[in-house]
C-alpha atoms as one frame of an Amber mdcrd trajectory, in Angstrom:
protein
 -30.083  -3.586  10.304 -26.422  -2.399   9.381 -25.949  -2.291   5.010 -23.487
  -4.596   3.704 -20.959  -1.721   2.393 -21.172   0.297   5.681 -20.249  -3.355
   7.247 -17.153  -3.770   4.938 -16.041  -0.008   5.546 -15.954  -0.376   9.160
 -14.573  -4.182   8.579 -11.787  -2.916   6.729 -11.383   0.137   8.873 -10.871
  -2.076  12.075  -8.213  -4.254   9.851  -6.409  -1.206   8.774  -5.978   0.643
  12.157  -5.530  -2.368  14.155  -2.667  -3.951  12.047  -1.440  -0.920  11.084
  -0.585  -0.410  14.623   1.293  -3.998  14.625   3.196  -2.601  11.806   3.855
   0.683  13.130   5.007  -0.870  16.931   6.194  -4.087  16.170   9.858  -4.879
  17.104  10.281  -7.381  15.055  10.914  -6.268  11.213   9.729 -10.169   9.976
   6.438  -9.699  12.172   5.826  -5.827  10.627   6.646  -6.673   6.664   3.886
  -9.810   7.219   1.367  -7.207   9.072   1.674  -5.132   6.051   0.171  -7.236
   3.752  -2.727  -7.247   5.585  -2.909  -3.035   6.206  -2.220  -3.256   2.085
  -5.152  -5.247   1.672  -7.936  -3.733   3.820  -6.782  -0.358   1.794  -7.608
  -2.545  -1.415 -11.315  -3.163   0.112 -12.006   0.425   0.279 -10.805   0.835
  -3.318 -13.456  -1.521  -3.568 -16.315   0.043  -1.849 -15.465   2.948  -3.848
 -15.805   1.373  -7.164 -12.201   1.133  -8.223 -11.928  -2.980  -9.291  -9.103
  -2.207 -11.114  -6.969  -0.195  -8.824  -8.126  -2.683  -5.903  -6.756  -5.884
  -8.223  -3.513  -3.410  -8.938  -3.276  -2.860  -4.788  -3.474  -6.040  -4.271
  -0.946  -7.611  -6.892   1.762  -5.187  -7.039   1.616  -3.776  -3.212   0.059
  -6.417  -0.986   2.057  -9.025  -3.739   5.124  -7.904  -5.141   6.455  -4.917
  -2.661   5.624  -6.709   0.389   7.545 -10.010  -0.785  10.080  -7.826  -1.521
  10.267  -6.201   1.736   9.913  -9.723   3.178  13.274 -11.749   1.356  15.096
  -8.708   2.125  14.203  -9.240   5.831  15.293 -13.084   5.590  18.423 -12.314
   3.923  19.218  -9.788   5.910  21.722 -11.131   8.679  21.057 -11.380  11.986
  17.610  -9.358  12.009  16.184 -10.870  15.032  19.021  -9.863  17.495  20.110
  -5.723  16.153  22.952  -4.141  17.643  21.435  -1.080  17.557  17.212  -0.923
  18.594  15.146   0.607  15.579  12.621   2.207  17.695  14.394   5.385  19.212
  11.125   7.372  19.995  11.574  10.748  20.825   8.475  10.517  22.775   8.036
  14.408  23.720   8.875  15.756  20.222   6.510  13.146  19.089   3.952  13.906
  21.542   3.856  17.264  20.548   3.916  16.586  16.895   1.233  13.682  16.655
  -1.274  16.615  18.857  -0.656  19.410  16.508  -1.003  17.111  13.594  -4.448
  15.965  15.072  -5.767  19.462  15.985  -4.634  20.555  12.649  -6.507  17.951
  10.920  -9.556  18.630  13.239  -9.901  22.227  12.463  -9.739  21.297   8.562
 -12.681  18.559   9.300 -14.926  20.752  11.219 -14.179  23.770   8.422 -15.062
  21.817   5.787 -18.272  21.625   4.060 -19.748  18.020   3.353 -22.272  18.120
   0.992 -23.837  15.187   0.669 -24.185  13.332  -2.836 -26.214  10.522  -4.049
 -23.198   7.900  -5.996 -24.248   6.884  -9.521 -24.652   3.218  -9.988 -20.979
   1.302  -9.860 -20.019  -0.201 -12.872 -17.091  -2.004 -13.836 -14.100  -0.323
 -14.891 -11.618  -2.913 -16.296 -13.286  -3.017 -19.810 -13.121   0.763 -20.692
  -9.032  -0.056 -19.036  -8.695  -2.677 -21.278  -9.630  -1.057 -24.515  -7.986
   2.123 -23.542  -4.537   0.295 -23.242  -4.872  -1.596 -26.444  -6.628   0.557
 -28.646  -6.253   4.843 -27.951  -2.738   3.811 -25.490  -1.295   0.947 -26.821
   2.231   2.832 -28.248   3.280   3.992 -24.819   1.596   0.820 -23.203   3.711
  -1.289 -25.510   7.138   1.929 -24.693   7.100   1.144 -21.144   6.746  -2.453
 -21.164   9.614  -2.297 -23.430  11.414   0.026 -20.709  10.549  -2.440 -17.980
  12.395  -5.440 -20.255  15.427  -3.594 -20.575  15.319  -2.538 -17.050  15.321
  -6.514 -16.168  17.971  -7.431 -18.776  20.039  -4.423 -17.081  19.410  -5.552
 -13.766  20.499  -9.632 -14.426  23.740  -7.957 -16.616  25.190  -6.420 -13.332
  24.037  -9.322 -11.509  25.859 -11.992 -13.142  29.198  -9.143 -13.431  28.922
  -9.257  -9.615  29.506 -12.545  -9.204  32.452 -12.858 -11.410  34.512 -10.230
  -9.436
């Protein structure tokens, strides 16, 4: 009987390869931003399986959230996306070729080099409370600096908005 966790790695393994492929060949810029999300989230299980809550919550709310919605209005609002003058996917399929093999040898050698110890993993325990206190306690000035920088960023960025539509 397969464990749970090896289950899940190879789970999100399958989901990460397999869309990231849709991403990486899709013609269709709407179709790739949406298969994104998805790559973005299997890569938040494995933060999982590794222990990292915190980071995998982060992954998923300001990556698989906030960037890819981003990527996806700019898609919409970007006219006439669907039909492009020009095609986005000019392979050079030689150069590529050539590059993708060397890449994959390289990498190769470094696996087979290396030596893999094997270690036994202490027992997982939650990380966001230690986070927590840390940022309001021992970090709370620069916390409290670069939310402060992120509010003035904002007020800049509606300032030049609203100048830009007056001209």
């Amino acid at each position: 009987m397969i464990e749970l966790p090896l289950l899940f790695f190879y789970l999100f393994t399958i989901l990460v390869l397999g869309v990231g492929l849709v991403v990486t060949f899709s013609a269709n810029l709407l179709r790739s931003a949406f298969a994104l999300f998805f790559v973005l989230f299997g890569v938040a299980g494995f933060y999982v399986l590794l222990g990292g809550d915190f980071i995998a919550i982060v992954q998923i709310l300001v990556y698989a959230g906030g960037v890819n919605v981003l990527l996806i209005f700019g898609t919409m609002l970007t006219t006439d996306v669907a039909n492009p003058v020009k095609s986005n996917l000019s392979f050079q399929g030689i150069l590529t070729a050539v590059g993708a093999i060397a890449l994959f040898l390289l990498l190769y050698g470094v696996i087979r080099s290396a030596n893999w110890g094997v270690i036994t993993p202490d027992k997982m325990e939650p990380t966001t409370r230690l986070l927590g206190r840390m940022l309001l306690k021992e970090y709370v000035l620069p916390f409290e600096v670069i939310s402060f920088l992120l509010l003035s960023a904002l007020i800049g960025a509606l300032v030049l908005v609203i100048k830009g539509d007056r001209t």
